[in-house]
C-alpha positions as CSV (number, residue, x, y, z in Angstrom):
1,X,-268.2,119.9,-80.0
2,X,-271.1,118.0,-78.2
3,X,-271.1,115.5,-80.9
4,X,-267.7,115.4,-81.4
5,X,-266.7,114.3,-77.3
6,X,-269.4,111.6,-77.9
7,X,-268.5,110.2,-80.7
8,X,-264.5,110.5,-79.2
9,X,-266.0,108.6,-75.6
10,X,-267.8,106.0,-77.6
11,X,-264.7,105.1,-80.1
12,X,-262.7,104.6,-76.3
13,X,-265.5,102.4,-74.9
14,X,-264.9,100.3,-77.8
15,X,-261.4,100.7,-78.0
16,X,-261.1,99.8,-74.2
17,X,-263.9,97.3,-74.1
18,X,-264.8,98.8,-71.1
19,X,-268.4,97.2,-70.7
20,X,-267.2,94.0,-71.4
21,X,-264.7,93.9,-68.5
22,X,-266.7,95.8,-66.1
23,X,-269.3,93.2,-66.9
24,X,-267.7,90.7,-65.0
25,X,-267.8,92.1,-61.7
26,X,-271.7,93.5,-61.7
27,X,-274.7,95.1,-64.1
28,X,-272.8,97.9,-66.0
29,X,-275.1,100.8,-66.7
30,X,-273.9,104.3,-68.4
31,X,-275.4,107.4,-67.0
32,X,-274.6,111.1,-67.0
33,X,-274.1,113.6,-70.2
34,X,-272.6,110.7,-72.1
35,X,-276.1,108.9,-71.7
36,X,-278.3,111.5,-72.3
37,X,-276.4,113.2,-74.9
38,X,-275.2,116.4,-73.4
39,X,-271.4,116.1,-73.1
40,X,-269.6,119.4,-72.6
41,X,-266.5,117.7,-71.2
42,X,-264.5,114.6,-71.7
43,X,-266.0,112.4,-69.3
44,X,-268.3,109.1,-68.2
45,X,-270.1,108.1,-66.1
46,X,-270.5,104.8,-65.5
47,X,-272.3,102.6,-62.5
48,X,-271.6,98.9,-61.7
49,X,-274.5,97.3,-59.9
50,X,-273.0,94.5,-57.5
51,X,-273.7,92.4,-54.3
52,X,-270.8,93.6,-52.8
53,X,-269.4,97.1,-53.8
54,X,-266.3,96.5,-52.2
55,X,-265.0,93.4,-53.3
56,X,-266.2,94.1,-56.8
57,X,-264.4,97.5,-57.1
58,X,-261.4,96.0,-55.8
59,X,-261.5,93.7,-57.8
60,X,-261.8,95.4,-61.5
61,X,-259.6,97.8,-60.5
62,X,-256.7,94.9,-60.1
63,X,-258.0,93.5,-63.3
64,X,-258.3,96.9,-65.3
65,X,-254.8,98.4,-63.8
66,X,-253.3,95.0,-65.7
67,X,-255.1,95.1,-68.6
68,X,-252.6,98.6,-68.9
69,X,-255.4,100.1,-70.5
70,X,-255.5,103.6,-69.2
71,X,-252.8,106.1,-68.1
72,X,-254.0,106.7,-64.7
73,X,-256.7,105.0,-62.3
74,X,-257.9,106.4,-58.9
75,X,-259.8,104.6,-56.8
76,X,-262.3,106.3,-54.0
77,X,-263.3,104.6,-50.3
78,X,-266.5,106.7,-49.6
79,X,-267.7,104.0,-47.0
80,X,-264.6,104.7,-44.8
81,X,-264.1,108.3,-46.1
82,X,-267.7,110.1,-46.7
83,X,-268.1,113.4,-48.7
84,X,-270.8,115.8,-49.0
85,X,-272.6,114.9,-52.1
86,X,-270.7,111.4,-52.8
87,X,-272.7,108.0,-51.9
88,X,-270.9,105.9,-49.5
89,X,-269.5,103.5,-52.1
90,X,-266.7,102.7,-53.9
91,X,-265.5,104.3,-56.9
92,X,-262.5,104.5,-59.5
93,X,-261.5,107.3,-62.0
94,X,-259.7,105.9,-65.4
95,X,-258.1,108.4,-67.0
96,X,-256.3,108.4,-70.5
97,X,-255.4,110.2,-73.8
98,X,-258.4,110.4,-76.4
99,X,-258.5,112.1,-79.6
100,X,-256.7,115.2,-78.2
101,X,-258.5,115.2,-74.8
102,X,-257.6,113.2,-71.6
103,X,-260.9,111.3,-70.9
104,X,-262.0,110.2,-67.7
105,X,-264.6,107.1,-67.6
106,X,-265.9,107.7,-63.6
107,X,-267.3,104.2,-62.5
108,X,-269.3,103.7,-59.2
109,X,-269.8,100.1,-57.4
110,X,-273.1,99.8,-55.8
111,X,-275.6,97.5,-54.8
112,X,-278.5,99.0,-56.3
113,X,-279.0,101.7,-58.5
114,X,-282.8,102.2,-59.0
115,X,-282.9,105.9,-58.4
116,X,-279.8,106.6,-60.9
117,X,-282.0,104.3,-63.4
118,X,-285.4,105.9,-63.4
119,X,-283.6,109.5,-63.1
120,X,-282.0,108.4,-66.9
121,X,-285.8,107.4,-67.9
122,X,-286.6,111.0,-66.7
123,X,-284.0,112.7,-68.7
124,X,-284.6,110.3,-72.3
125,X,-287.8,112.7,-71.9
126,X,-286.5,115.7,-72.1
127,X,-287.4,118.5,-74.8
128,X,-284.8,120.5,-76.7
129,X,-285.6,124.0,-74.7
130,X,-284.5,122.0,-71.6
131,X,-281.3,119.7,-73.5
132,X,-280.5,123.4,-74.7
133,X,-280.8,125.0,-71.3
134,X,-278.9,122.3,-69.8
135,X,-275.8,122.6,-71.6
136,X,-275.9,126.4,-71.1
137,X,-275.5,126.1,-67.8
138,X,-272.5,123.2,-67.9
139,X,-270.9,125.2,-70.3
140,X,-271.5,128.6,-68.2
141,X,-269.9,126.6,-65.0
142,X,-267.2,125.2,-67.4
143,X,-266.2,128.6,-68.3
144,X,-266.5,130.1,-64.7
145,X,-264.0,127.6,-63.7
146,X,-266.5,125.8,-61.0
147,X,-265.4,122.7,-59.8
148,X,-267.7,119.9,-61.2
149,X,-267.8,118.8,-57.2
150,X,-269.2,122.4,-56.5
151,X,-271.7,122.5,-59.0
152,X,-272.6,119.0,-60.2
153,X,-274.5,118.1,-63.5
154,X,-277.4,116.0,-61.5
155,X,-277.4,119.7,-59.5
156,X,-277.8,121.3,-63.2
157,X,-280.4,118.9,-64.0
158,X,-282.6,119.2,-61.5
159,X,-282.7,122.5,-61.3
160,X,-283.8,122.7,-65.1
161,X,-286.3,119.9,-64.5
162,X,-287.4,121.8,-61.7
163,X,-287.2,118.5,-59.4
């Protein structure tokens, strides 16, 4: 299944040209499960790194909602609105059919991303035991039914890592 929802999420980057059009409005990096290859669920996370968060999210998400290329987009004001466990940026959700699933690519605007960047050198180093133990655990809160906001996958993470 693990190689199956990547495969699905990298056909819909394509399809979308995602990177490409994110591309114009800051540094597009991927992170999460879809980057270090440990997808339970249909999602990705992506992070745009860009002088001005703000502007930048707004926007892409004026350009993406025209380019009609996803069934739903939510967009998220954590510098006027902070939550627990959120940075105080700006983020949008696009949702859409895939393959059977309903994928969601999650995309962050920031001005800097450094800690998100070496954290995905961390996890390229991984072994297997720990990839292995990982997905477990997703899959153990998956089928608990915990919210993903509860119990994130950076919360998963470090705990294996013991960081």
């Amino acid at each position: 299944m693990r190689n199956q929802l990547k495969n699905f999420a990298e056909n819909l980057l394509i399809s979308t040209n995602i990177f490409k059009i994110l591309s114009k409005f800051g540094e597009v990096h991927v992170v999460g499960s879809y980057a270090f290859d440990l997808m339970t669920e249909p999602d990705i996370d992506l992070v745009v790194i860009t002088n001005d968060p703000k502007k930048s999210s707004e926007e892409a998400l004026e350009y993406i909602s025209k380019q009609h290329l996803f069934q739903k987009i939510e967009y998220g004001d954590f510098q006027k609105f902070p939550k627990e466990n959120r940075p105080p940026f700006y983020i949008f959700n696009m949702r859409t059919p895939w393959e059977g699933e309903v994928f969601e690519i999650e995309t962050w605007f920031v001005p800097e991303a450094k800690g998100s960047l070496d954290f995905i050198e961390t996890m390229k180093n991984i072994s297997d035991k720990q990839k292995q133990e990982i997905l477990e655990l997703k899959l153990e809160r998956k089928k608990k039914g915990v919210d993903k906001n509860k119990l994130s996958s950076y919360q998963i993470y470090k705990k294996v890592l013991g960081i």
